[in-house]
Every structure is written in C-alpha cells, then in structure tokens.
N, C-alpha and C positions, 0 to 999 in steps of 0.2 A: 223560073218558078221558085218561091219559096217555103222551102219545108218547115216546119214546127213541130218539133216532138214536147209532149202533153206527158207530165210525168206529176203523179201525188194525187189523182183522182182516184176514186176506185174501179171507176171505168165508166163504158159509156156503151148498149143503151142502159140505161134506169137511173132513175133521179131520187138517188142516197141522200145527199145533202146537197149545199151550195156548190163546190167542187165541178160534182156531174152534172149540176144545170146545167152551170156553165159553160163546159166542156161540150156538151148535147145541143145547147143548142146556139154555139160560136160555131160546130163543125156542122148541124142545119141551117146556117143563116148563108155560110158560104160554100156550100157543096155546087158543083159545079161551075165555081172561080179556078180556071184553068194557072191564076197565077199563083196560088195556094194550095197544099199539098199537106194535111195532118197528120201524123201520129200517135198515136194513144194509146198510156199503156193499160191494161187492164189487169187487176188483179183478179188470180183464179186458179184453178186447183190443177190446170195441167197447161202446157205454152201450147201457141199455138196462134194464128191470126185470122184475120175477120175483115171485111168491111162495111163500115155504117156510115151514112151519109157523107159518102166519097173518102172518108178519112179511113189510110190503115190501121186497124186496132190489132193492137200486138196482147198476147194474154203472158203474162208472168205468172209462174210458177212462185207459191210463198210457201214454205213450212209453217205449219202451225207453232210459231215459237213465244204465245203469249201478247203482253202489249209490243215486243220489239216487232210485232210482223208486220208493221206500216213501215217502219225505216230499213229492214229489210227488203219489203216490197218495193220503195224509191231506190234504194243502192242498184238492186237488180235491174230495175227497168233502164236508171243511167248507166249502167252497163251495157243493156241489149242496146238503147240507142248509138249509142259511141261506137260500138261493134256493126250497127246499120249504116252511119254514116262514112265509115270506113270501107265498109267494104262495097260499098256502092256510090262511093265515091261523091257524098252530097256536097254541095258548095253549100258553102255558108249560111250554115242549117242554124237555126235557134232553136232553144233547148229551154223550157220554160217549166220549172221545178213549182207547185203550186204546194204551201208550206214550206216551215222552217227545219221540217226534221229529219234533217241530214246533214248540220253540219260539219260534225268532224271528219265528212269526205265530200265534202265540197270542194276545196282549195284542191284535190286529187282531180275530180273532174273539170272543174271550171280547166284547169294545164291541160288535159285530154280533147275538152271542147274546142281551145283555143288552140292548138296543134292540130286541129283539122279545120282550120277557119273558122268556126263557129262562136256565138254569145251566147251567156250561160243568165238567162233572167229569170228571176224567182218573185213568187207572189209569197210576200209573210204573214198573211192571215189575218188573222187577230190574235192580241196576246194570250198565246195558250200559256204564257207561265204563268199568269199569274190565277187563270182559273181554278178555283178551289175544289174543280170535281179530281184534281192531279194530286198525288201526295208530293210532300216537298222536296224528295230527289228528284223527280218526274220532272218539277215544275224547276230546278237545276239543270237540269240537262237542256230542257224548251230553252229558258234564254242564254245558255251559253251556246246552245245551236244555232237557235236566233243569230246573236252575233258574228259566228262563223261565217254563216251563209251572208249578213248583210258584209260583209270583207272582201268577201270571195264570190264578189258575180259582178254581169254586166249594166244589171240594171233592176232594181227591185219595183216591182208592177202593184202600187197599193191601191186598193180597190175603195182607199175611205181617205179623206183628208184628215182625218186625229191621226188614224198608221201613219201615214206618210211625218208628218209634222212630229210624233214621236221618234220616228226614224229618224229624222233628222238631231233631236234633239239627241238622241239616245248612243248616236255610231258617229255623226259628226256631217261631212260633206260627201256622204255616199250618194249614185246616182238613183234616183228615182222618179218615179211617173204617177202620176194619177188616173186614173182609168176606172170611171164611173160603171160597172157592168152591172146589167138587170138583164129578166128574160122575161118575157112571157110565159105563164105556166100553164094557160087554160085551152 
C-alpha cells in the first residue's frame, strides 16, 4: 500500500479553494483502492482525527498568529506526519507539500523524510510573489521560499505547463512533472 500524506490544503470536507477540490475529490475518486492510503491534514482549532472518503484526516492545532498561520499550519502538519510515519513505521510514504510556503524548513524535512524512506514532492502554485494583493516583504519571502522548496524536494508536481517551463527556466534542471488536474464540481 501506498501512503500519501496531503499537506497545504485547508482541509477537506469543503471546497475553500482549488487546494480542497482537489484534495476532495483525488481522496473520492480513489476511496476504496485498497493500494492507496491518504492523509490529510486539516487545519482547525483543536487536533484530533476523522475519516472522509477512506482518507485519515488529521486536524492541526494553528494559533491565531496573523498572515504567518498558514506556514505555521504546514511546519506543524510536516511535523505530525514525520512523527506518523515513524512511529508506525510506514515504508516509503510520500509527503506531498501543496504551495511554496515553507521554505526555510524544507531542506529540515525533506533529511527527515528521506531518513525514513520517503520523497518529499511539492506542488508550487502559481506565482504568489509576484501577486500585487502581497506587499513587497510578503512577496520576498513567496519567491525566496519558492526557491528553497524548488532545491529541496523530490519532485515538483506543476499543475500548468507555463509553472513548469518557468521552473525550469527559473532554478535550472530541477525534477518536475506535469499533472493536468481538474474536478468535477457539479
């Protein structure tokens, strides 16, 4: 069986944005694939876990600490997972970070992932630095995160061929994929 821990969505059920579509309904398309096995983490105001369409959802704990409580929320979840996979001993889990905004403890994790057998793959979005609703530290810290995270993983999962193709242009001969995902909404 292979595990997949889901980390950067806000959780899953409800459909926030593109994220939890996603998330919602990758873990209803394959519930009940005895060779798949999800994890999810959710953010939420006390820990604690669930299950939705066969996938474990794990609830992280965020303090209200302003804009930092989304990179917050991802540290903590890469944290619970590494502490899941260890202590229950998962073989060769992937760990699939969905955005850029963690990188200055990515290269921490991805050593952690990889000392447990595991690949550490990240989906980078779209360019949040250069969105003008960020003020310009904001939009500083987005692509030097950015670039962290494209250094330090196993494989970066672009959902659009311009990311991908900027990616390349942008970090050099980092690994990547393309991966056309859509849902049905109706």
């Amino acid at each position: 069986m292979q595990n997949i821990f889901i980390v950067g969505s806000k959780g899953i059920p409800g459909a926030y944005g593109g994220y939890e579509t996603f998330v919602d309904k990758l873990t209803e398309y394959h519930q009940g694939n005895p060779e798949l096995k999800y994890h999810v983490a959710c953010k939420a105001r006390e820990n604690g876990e669930f299950e939705y369409h066969g996938a474990r959802c794990f609830k992280v704990k965020v303090p209200d600490v302003g804009p930092a409580q989304a990179i917050w929320y991802d540290v903590a979840a890469l944290a619970r997972c590494v502490r899941y996979i260890r202590e229950n001993h998962v073989e060769h889990p992937v760990v699939y970070v969905l955005a850029c905004r963690i990188g200055p403890f990515c290269a921490h994790f991805e050593h952690q992932i990889h000392k447990l057998g595991g690949k550490l793959y990240v989906n980078p979005d779209g360019h949040e630095w250069m969105r003008a609703k960020w003020s310009v530290p904001v939009r500083r810290y987005w692509k030097w995160s950015e670039s962290l995270m494209a250094r330090h993983c196993d494989l970066l999962v672009c959902d659009s061929k311009n990311i991908e193709k900027f990616i390349h242009e942008e970090y050099g001969d980092v690994p990547t994929t393309f991966i056309a995902y859509g849902a049905e909404t109706l």
